[in-house]
N, C-alpha and C positions, 0 to 999 in steps of 0.2 A: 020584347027585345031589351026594353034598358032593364027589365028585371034578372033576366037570362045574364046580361053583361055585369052586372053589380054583385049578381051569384058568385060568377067568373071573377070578377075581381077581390071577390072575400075569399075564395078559394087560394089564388095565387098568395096572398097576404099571408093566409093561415101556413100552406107550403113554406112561404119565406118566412116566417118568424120559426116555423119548425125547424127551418134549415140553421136558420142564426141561434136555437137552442141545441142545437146538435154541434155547430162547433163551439159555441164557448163551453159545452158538456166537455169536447174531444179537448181544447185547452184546459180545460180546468185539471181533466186527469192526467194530460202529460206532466202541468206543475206540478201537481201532487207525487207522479212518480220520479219526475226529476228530483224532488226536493226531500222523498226517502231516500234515491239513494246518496243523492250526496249527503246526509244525516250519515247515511250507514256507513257509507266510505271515511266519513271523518272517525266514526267509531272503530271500524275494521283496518286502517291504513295502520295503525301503530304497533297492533297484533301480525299483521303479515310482513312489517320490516323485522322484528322478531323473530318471527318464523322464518324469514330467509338468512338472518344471521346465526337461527340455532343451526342450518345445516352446512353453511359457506364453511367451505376452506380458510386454512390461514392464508395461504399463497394469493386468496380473494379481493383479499383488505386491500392493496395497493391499487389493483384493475380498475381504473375510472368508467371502461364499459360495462361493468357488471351491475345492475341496479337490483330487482328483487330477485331473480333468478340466477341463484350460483356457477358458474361453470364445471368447479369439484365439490360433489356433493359430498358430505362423513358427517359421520355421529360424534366425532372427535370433543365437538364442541358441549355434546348433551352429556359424554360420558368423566370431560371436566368439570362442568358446574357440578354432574351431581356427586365429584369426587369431595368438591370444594365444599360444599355443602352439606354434605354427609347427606343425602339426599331422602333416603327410604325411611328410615327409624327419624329423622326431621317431621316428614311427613307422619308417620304415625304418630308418632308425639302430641304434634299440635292437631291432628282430627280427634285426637283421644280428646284433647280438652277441649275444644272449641262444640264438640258432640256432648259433652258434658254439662259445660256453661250453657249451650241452647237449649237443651232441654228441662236444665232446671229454671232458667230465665222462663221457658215458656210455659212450664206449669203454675211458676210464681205469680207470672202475668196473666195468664187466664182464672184464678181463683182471687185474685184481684179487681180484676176485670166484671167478673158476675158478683162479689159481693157489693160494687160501686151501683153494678145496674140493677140490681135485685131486690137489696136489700133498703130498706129505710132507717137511717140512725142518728145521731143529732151531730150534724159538720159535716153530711153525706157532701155534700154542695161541696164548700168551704176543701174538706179533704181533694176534692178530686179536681179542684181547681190549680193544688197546689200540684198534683199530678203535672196536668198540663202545664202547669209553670216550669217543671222541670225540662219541657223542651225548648224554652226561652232563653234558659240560663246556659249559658256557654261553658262547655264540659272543661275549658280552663281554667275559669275563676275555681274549681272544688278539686283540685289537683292538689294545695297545700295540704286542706281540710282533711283531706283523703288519706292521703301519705302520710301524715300525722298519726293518723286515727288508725290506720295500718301497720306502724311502726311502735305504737303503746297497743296491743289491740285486749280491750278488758269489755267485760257485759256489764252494766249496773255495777262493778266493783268487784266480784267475784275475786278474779285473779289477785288481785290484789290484797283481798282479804284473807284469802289460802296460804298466799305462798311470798305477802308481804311485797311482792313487783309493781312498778307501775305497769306492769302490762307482756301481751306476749307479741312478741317483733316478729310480724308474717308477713315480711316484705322478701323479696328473690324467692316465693313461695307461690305456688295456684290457689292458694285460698282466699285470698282478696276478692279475686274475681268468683269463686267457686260462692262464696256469701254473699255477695252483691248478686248474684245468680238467684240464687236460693231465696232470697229477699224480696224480690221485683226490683231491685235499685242497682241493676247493672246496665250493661251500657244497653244504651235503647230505650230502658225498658216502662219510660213516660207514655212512647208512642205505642208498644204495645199495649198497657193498661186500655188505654185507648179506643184501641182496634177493638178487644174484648168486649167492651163496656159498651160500645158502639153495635155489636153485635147480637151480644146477649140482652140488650134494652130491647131491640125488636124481636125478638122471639115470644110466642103469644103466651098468655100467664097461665093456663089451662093445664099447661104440662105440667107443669110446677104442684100442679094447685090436684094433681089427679096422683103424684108421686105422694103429695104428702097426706091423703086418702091411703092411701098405700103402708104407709109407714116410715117412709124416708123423710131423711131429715137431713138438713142444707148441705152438710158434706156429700152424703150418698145420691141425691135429687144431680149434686153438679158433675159427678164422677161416672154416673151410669146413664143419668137422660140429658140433661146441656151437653157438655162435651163433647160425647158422641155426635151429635146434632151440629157441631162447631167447626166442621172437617176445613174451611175456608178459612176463617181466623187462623185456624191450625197451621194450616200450608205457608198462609202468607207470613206468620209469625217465626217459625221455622227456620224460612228459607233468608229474611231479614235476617234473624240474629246470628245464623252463621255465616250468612255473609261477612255482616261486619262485625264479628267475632275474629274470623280469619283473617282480616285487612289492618282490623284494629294496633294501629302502632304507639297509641296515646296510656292507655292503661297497661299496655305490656312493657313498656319503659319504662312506666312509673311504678310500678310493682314486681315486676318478673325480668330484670334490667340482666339476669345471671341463667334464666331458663333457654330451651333449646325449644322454639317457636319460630317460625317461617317469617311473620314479619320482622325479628330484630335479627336474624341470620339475613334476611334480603338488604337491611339496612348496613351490616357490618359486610357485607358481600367484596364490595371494591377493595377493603383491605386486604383482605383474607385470597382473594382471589389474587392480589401482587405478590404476597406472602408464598403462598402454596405454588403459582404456576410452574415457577421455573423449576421445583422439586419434581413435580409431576412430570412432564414434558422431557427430563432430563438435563435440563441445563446449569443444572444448580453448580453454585458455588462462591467465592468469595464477590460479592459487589457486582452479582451476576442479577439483573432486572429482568422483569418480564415485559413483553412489547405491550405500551401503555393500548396499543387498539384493539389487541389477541385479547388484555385482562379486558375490554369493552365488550368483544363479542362474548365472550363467559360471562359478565357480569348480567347480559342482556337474554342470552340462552338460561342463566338461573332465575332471572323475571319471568322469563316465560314459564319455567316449570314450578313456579310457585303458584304462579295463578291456574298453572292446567286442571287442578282438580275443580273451579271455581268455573271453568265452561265446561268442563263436560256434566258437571250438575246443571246447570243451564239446558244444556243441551237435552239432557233426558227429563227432566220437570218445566221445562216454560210452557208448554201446555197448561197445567195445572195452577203454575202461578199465575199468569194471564187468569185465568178463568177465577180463580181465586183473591185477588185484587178484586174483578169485577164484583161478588159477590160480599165480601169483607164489607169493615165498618172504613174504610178507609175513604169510600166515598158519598158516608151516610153522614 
């Protein structure tokens, strides 16, 4: 009997400590999903006030009951900003170059990147320490340096041995960034070497070592067997640099202050937008303003459409970035 009862009572025990793992299991996961979504909501709240002011009415602006959802729906608003804005050829413009700069930034950085991890040569260390240093130094202290360097721009003296100049002035030009691209020394491009070098170190030496059996030799070994092999670096490098290719407001000021690029059109937006509405809309005329909240909801309806290319890439690759972050050297 007292064995039978003692059974019984490690029974009830083991039931009740079951039970009390079960609910701090069932609390743990409600925090957890409380605490996504209010993450998400803080993310998502500022995008959907946007989105209800790209479609709201003028007549809206005043209605203290209207919060996200409009009464009078129109495109009115989508088809001012992107009057203001010059919208389409905006858009292609700056994908042409920001598709340009990422891709040559990412070949610069991945041939960087494997001859860091690959190769053995005297400062290999020392060199790629100063890599990483690059992402210490605050990209404003090299903005004189830059601008300088940009405004006389000469190789070893060349220019100036030809043609007698101190140099050729490629500034209100895409070539600043188009060389810094091409370089590995454009924007990022510390952390890409990085990632590369992170990646291609753990890749086993066999391949390498079976390619140059073969007859290949360092250029051809990285162009036809690493790379291909590298499809993860690839993505997450990619999808970085045009991100903040396309956001980037700090080198398109400082060098292309006179081009036709999304983020210095979103920057000069509020003027341009007081300037233009009342022509558009038909009110124009002497000392005639446009309603400082109407030029808010445009100015707000052209944020939105500048970043809309920037989720719908999202939207079709997070998949792959997800998956590609995990894979990368970004966590090695």
């Amino acid at each position: 009997m007292e064995a039978s009862a003692a059974k019984q009572a490690e029974i009830r025990k083991f039931k009740l400590q079951k039970a009390r793992n079960k609910a701090a299991d069932w609390l743990f996961g409600l925090f957890r999903y409380l605490l996504i979504v209010g993450i998400s909501f803080i993310i998502i709240y500022p995008l959907l006030l946007k989105l209800s002011v790209a479609f709201k009415d003028k007549q809206d602006i005043y209605n203290p009951t209207i919060f996200l959802v409009p009464v009078h729906f129109t495109w009115d608003n989508i088809k001012l900003a992107m009057q203001v804005m010059d919208y389409f050829p905006l858009l292609a413009n700056t994908l042409l170059f920001v598709v340009v700069t990422t891709l040559l930034s990412t070949a610069s950085c991945a041939l960087a990147g494997y001859g860091f991890a690959r190769f053995s040569f005297p400062g290999n260390g020392l060199l790629f320490g100063f890599v990483v240093l690059t992402l210490l130094i605050p990209t404003s202290t090299l903005m004189l340096p830059m601008y300088l360097h940009f405004r006389s721009f000469d190789i070893l003296g060349i220019v100036q041995l030809f043609t007698g100049k101190e140099g050729v002035n490629l500034l209100n030009t895409y070539w600043p960034s188009v060389i810094t691209a091409a370089f590995g020394v454009g924007l990022k491009a510390g952390l890409f070497i990085y990632i590369f070098r992170q990646f291609f170190k753990g890749m086993p030496k066999e391949m390498e070592e079976a390619a140059l059996i073969d007859g290949a030799g360092g250029y051809r070994t990285f162009a036809l067997i690493m790379l291909p092999n590298a499809v993860s670096p690839l993505i997450t490098v990619i999808l970085f640099s045009f991100v903040w290719q396309y956001n980037d407001t700090l080198y398109t000021t400082l060098f292309m202050s006179e081009s036709a690029l999304i983020p210095l059109k979103v920057a000069s937006l509020p003027a341009q937008a007081n300037q233009l509405i009342p022509s558009l809309i038909g009110i124009g005329g002497a000392g005639v303003k446009a309603d400082p909240n109407h030029v808010a909801m445009i100015v707000d309806t052209g944020i939105l459409l500048s970043i809309a290319p920037l989720i719908l890439i999202y939207l079709v690759v997070q998949r792959y970035f997800v998956e590609s972050i995990e894979r990368s050297g970004i966590v090695g």
